[in-house]
PADRENLO-784398 format. One line per field, with one value per residue: residue number from 1; residue in three letters; x, y, z of N, C-alpha, C in turn. Coordinates in steps of 0.05 Angstrom, whole numbers. Atoms other than C-alpha are relative to their C-alpha. Example, Ala and Ser with C-alpha at 12.3 -4.5 7.8 and 13.67 -1.06 7.14 Angstrom:
2
seq: (1 2);
type: (Ala Ser);
nxx: (18 -16);
nyy: (-24 -24);
nzz: (0 -1);
caxx: (246 273);
cayy: (-90 -21);
cazz: (156 143);
cxx: (18 -15);
cyy: (24 22);
czz: (0 14);
This chain:
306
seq: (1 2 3 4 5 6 7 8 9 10 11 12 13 14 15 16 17 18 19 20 21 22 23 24 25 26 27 28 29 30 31 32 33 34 35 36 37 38 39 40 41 42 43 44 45 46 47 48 49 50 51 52 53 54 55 56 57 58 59 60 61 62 63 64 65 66 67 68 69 70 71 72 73 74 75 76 77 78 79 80 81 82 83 84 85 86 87 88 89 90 91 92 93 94 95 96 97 98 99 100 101 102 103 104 105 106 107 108 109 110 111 112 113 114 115 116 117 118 119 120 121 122 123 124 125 126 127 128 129 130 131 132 133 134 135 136 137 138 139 140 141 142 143 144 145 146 147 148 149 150 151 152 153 154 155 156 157 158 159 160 161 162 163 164 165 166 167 168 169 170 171 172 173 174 175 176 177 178 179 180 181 182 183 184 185 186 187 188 189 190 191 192 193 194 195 196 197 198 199 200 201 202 203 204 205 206 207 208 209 210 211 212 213 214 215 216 217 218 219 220 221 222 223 224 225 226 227 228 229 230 231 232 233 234 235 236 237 238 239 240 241 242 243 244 245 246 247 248 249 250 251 252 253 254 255 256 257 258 259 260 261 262 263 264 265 266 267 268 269 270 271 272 273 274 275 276 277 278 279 280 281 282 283 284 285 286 287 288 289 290 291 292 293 294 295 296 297 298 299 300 301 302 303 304 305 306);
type: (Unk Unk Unk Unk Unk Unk Unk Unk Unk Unk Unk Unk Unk Unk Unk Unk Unk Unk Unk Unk Unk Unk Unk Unk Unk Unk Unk Unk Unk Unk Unk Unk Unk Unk Unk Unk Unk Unk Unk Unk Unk Unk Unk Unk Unk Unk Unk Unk Unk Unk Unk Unk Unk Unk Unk Unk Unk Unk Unk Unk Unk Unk Unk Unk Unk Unk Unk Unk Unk Unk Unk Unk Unk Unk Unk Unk Unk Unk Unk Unk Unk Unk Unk Unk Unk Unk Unk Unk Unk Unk Unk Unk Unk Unk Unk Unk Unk Unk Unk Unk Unk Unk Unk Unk Unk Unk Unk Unk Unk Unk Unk Unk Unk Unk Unk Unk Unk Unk Unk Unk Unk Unk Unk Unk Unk Unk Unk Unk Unk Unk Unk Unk Unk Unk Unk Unk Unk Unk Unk Unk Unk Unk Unk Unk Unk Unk Unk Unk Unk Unk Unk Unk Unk Unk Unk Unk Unk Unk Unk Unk Unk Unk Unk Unk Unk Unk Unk Unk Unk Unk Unk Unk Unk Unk Unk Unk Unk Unk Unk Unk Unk Unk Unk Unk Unk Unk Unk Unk Unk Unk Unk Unk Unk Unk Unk Unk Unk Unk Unk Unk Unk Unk Unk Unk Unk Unk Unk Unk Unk Unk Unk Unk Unk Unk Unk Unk Unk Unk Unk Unk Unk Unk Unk Unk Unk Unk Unk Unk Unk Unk Unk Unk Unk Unk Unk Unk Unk Unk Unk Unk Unk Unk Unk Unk Unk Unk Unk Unk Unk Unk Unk Unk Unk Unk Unk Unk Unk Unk Unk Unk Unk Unk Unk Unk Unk Unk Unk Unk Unk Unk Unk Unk Unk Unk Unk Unk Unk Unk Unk Unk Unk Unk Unk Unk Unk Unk Unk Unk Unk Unk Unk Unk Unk Unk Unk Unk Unk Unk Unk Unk Unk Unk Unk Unk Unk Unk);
nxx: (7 26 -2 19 -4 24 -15 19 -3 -17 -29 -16 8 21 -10 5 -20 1 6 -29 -17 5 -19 -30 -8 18 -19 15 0 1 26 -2 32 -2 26 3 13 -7 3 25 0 -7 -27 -6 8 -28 -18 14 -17 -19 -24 -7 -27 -26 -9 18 -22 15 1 24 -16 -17 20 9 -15 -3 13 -11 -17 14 25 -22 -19 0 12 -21 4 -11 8 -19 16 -6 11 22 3 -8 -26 -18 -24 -19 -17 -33 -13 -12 -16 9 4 19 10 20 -3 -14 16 10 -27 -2 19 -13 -37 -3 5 11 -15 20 -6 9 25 17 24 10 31 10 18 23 -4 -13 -23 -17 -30 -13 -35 -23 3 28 -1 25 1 -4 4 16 16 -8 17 25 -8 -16 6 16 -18 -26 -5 -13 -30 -33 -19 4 16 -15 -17 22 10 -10 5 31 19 -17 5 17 2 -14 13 -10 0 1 0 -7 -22 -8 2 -9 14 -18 19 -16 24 -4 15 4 -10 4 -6 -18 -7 -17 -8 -20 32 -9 -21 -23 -5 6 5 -23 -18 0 25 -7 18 7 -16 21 -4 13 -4 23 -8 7 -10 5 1 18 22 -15 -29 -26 -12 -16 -26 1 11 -31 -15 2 -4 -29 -2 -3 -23 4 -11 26 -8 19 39 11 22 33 9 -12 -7 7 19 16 22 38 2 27 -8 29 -1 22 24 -5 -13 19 -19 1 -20 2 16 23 18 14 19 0 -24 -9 -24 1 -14 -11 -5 -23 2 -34 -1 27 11 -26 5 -19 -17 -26 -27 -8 19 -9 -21 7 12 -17 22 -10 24 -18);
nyy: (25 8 16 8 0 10 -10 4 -20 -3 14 -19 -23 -16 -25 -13 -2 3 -11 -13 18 -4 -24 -11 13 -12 -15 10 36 19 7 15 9 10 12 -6 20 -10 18 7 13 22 -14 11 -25 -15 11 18 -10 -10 -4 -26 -26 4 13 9 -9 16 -14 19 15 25 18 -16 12 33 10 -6 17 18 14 -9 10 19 -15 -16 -37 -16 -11 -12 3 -24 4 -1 9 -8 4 -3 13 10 -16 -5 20 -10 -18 -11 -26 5 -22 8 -9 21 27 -6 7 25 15 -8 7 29 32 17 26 20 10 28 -13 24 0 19 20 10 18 -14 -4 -11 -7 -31 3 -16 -5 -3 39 9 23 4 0 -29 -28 -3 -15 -29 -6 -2 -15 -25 -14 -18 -23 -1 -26 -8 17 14 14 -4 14 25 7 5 27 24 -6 10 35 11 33 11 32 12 10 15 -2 24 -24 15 -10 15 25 12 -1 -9 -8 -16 -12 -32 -24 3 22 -22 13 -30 -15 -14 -1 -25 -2 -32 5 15 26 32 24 24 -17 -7 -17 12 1 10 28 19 19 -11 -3 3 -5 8 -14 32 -5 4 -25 -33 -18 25 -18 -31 -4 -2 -25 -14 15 -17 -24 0 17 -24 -4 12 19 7 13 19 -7 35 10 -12 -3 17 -4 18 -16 15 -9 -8 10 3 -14 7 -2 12 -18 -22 -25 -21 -2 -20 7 -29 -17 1 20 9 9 30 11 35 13 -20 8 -30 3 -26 -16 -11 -29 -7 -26 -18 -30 -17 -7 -17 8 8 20 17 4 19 23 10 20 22 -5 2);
nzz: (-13 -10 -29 -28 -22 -21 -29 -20 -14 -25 -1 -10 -6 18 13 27 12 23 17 6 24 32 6 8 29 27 16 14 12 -30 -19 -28 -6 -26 -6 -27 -9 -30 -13 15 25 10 11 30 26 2 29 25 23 -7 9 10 -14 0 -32 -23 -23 -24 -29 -24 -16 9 15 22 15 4 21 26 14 2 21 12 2 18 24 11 -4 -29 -12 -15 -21 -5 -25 -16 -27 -23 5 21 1 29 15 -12 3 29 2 17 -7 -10 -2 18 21 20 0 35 22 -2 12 28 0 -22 16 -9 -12 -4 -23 -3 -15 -19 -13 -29 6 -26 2 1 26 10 3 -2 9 -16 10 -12 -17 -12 -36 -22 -24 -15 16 15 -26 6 19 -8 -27 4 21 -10 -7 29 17 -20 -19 26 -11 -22 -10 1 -30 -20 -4 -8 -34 -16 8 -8 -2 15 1 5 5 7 23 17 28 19 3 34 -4 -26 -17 -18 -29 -18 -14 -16 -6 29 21 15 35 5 27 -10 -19 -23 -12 -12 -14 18 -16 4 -17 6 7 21 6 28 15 31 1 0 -27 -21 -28 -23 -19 -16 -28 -9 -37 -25 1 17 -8 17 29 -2 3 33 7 -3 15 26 -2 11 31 26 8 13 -15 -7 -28 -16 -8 -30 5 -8 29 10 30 20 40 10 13 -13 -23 -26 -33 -24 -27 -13 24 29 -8 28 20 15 22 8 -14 1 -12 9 -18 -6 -19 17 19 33 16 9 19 9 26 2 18 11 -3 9 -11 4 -34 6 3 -33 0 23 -21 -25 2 28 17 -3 -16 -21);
caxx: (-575 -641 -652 -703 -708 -748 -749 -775 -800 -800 -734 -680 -686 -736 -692 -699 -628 -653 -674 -607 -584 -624 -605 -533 -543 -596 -557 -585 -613 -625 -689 -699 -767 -779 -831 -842 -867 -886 -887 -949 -939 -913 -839 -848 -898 -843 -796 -834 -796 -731 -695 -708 -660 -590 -590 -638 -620 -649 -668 -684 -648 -610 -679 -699 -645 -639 -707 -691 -641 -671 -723 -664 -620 -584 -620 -550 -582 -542 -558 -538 -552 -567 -562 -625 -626 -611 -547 -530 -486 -482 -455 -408 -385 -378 -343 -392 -400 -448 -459 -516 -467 -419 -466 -488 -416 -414 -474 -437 -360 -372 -359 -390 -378 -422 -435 -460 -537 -577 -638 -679 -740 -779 -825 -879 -854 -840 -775 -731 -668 -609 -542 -513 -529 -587 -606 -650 -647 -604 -597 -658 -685 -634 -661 -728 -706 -675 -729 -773 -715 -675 -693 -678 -610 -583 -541 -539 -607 -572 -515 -578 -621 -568 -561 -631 -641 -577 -608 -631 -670 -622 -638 -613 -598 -597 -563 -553 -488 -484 -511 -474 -515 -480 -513 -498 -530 -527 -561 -564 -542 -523 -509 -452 -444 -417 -379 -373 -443 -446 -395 -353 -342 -330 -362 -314 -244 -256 -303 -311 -378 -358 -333 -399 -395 -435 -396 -441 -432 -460 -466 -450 -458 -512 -533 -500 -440 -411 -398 -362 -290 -312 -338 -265 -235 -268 -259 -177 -189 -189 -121 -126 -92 -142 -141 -173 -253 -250 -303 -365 -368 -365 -350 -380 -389 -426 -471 -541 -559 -618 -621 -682 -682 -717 -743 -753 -719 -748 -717 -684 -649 -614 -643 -707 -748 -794 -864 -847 -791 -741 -733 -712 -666 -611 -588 -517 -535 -465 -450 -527 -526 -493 -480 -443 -382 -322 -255 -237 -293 -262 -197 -222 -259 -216 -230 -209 -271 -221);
cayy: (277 245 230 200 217 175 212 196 242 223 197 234 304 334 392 385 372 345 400 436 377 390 461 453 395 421 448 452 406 368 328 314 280 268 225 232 182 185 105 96 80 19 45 -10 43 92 53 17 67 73 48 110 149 152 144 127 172 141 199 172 127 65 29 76 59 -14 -15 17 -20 -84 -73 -48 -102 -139 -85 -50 27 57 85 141 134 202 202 233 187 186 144 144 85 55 123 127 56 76 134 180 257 277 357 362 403 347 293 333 336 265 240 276 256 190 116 64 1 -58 -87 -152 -142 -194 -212 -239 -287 -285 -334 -300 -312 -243 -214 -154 -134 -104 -69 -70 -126 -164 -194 -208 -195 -143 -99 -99 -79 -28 -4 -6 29 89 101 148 199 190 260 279 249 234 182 190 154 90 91 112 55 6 41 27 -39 -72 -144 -162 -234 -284 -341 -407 -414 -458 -430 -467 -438 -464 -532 -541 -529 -495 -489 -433 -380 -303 -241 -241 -264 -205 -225 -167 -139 -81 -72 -11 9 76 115 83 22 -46 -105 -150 -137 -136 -90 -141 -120 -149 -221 -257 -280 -256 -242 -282 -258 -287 -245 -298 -268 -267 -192 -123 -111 -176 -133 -78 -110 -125 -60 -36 -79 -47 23 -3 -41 30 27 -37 -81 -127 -141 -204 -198 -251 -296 -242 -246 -311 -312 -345 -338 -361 -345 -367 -373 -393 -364 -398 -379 -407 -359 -321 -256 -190 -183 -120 -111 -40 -11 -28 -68 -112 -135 -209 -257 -324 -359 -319 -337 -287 -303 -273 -228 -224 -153 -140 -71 -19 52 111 131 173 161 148 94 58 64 24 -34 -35 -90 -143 -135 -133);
cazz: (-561 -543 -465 -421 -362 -308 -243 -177 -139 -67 -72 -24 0 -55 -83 -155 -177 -238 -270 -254 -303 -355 -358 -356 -409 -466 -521 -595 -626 -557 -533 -466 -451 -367 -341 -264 -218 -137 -143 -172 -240 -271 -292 -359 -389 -373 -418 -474 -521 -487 -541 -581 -537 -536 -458 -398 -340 -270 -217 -158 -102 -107 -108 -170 -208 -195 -229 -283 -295 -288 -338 -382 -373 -426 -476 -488 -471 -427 -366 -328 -251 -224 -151 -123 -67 7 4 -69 -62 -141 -159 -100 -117 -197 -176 -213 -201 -154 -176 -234 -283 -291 -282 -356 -379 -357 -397 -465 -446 -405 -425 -423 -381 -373 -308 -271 -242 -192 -190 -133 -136 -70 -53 -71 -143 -147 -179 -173 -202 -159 -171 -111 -57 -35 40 94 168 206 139 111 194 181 119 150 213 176 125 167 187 113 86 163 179 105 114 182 190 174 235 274 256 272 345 358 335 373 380 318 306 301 263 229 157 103 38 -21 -62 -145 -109 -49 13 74 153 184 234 258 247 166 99 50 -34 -49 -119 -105 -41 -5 33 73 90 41 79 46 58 29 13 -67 -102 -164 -200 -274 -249 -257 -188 -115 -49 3 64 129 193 237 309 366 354 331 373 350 282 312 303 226 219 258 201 148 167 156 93 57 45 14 67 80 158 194 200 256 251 254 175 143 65 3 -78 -118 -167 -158 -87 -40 29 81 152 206 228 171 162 118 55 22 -45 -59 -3 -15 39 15 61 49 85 68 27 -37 -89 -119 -193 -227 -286 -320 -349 -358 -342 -379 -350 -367 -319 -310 -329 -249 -265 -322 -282 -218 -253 -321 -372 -341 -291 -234);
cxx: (-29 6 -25 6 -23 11 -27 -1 -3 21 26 -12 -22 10 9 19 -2 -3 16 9 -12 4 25 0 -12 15 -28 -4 -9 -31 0 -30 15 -29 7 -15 2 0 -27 -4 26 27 8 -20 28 25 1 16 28 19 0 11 29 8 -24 11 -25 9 -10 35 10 -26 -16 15 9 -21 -7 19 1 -13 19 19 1 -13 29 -11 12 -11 14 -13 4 -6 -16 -2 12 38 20 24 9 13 21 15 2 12 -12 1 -29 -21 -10 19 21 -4 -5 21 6 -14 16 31 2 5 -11 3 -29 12 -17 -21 -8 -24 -10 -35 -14 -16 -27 -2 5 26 0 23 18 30 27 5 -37 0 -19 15 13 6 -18 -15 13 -9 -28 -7 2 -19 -24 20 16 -1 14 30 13 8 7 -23 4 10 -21 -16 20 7 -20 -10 31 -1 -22 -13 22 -5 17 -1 5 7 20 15 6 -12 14 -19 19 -23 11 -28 9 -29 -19 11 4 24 17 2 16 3 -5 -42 10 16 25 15 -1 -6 13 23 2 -20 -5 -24 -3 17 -21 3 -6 24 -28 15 -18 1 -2 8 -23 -19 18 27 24 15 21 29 -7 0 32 13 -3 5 37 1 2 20 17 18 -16 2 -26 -25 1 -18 -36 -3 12 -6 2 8 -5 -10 -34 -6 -22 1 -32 13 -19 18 3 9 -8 33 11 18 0 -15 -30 -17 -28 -28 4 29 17 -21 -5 26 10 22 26 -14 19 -4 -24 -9 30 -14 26 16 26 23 14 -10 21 32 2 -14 12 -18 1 -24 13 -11);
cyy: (-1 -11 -6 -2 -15 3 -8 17 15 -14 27 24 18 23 6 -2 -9 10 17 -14 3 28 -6 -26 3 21 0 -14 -24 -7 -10 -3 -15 -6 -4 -16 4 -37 -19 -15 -21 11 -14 26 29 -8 -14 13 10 -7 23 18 -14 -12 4 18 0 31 -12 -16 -17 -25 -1 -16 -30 -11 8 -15 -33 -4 4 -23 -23 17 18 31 7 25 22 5 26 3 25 -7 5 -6 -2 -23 -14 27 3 -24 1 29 33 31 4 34 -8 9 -25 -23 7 -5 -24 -13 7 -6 -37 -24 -14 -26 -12 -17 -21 16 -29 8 -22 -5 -5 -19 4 -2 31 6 25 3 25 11 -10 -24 -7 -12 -4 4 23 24 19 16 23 23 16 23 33 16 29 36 5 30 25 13 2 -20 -10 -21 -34 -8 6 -24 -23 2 -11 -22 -21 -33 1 -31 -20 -37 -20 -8 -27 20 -20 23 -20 -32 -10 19 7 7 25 18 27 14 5 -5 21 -17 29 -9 13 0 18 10 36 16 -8 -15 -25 -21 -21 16 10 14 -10 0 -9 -27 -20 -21 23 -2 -18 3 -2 18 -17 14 0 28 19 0 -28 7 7 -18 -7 26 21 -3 13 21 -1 0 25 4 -20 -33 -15 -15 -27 3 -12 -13 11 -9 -32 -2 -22 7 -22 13 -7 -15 1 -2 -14 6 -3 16 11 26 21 5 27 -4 34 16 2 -20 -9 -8 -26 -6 -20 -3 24 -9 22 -24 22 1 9 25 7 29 9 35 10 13 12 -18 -22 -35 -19 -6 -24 -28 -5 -24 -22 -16 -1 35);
czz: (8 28 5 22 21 32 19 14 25 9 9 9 -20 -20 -26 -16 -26 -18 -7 -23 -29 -10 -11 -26 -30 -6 -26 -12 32 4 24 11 31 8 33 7 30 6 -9 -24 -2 -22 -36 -11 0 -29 -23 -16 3 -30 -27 6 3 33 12 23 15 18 9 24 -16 -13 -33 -24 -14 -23 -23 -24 -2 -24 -25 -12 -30 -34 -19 0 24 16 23 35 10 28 14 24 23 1 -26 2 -27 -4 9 -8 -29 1 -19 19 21 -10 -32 -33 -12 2 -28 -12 -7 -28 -41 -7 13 -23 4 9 6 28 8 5 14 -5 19 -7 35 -3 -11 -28 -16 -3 -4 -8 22 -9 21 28 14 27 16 29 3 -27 -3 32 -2 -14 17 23 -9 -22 11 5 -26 -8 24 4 -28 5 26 15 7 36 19 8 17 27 10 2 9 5 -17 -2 -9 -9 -18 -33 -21 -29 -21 -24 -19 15 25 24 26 23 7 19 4 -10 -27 -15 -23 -37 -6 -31 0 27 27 0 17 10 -16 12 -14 9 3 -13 -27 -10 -33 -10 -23 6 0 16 19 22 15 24 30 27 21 29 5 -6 -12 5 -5 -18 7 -11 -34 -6 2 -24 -26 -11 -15 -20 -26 -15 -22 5 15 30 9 6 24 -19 -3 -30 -11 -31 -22 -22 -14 -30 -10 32 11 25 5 22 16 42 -14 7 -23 -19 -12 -28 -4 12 4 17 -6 30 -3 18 -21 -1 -10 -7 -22 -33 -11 -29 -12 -22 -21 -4 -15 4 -5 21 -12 -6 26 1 -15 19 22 -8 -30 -28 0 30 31 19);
């Protein structure tokens, strides 16, 4: 097999697991070309010749991957997301391996499934592509909150951030939904793809990535501790008995949506916080991305995109 690999390389704790992978996967006959980036470079020279490889394999975070698979999308090269990052959440929500030898076995036994992708248009006219959800306000401060301690805490830095930052801005919305227009107000406004965020906690009760259609989800309280009985709710929902949110979470879909807030609120997509605010406008990408995944994978999202 031919790979590319495009790794980042302050993404997560630092410890190299990538190169474990190319060990346990170079056989003969094997090329494995890796191009390394701290951020700097422009990830399209990276892949001007991707489609001379059999696969694309993304080190790096969730943000890494996303834009990988962005510039990717719709190309039909499958990609294998290799979690590097802090929270790793597309791999935990494709159910992928997390140790490097059968992330290799993976890349040689895996299948392949095609999945939705978003992209988001800020005002600014730039765009970004995401896998897993996009938003503004108390996430994205989350995000923002937790990125100093991440190699710290792990995971961890997260439930910290959201300790510390308990009265986020709260702010009035305007979100236009395929053409219908809806008021609402709270904390923030999150575009779900995939579901399940840190922790393995869902945000919504379905985890429907190939139904070419967004979760919108509204955080419709005053400040943080409004959450908690959603958050209680969610912790249940594992079982797959989907209990009452109350009213903290109020629930859309769609598929292309425009979020303004007044005031504006900072934007993230896939973990990634951006320096701009609202507006921004999130687009469905139906089964644009295609990545290689376990059996377990194919199992949980079938072919019915359920």
């Amino acid at each position: 097999m031919k790979l590319l690999i495009v790794n980042n390389l302050v993404s997560g704790y630092g410890e190299g697991a990538i190169y474990d992978y190319i060990r346990a996967f170079a056989a003969d006959g094997d090329e494995v070309v890796i191009r390394s980036t701290d951020g700097s470079t422009d990830l399209r020279r990276f892949l001007a010749d991707a489609e001379e490889f059999d696969a694309v394999i993304a080190s790096g975070g969730d943000g890494t991957v996303a834009a990988v698979t962005y510039l990717l999308a719709d190309t039909g090269i499958p990609v294998l997301p290799f979690p590097a990052g802090t929270a790793n959440l597309l791999a935990m929500n494709l159910a992928s391996p997390a140790e490097p030898h059968a992330l290799a076995k993976l890349t040689r036994e895996g299948e392949i499934m095609d999945f939705d992708l978003g992209e988001i248009e800020l005002a600014s006219g730039e765009r970004f592509g995401f896998s897993i959800m996009a938003g503004a306000g108390y996430d994205a401060l989350i995000m923002q909150g937790a990125k100093p301690a991440k190699r710290l805490l792990g995971p961890m830095a997260y439930f910290t951030s959201a300790l510390t930052n308990p009265l986020p801005q709260f702010s009035r919305f305007t979100i236009d939904i395929d053409g219908e227009v809806i008021e609402s107000e709270g904390v923030g406004v999150l575009i779900v793809n995939f579901s399940k965020i840190q922790f393995d906690l869902p945000v919504v009760h379905q985890n429907l990535p190939r139904d070419g259609v967004f979760d919108v989800a509204v955080l419709h309280t005053r400040d943080a501790f409004g959450l908690i009985p959603a958050l209680l709710a969610s912790m249940l929902d594992r079982s797959g008995d989907f209990p009452d949110r109350t009213d903290a979470l109020e629930l859309h879909r769609g598929r292309t949506i425009s979020v303004s807030a007044d005031p504006p609120l900072p934007v993230q997509y896939d973990g990634e916080v951006t320096a701009l605010t609202t507006p921004f406008t999130v687009r469905m990408m139906p089964e644009a991305a295609r990545f290689i995944v376990s059996e377990e994978c194919v199992k949980l999202y079938g072919e019915d995109g359920a």
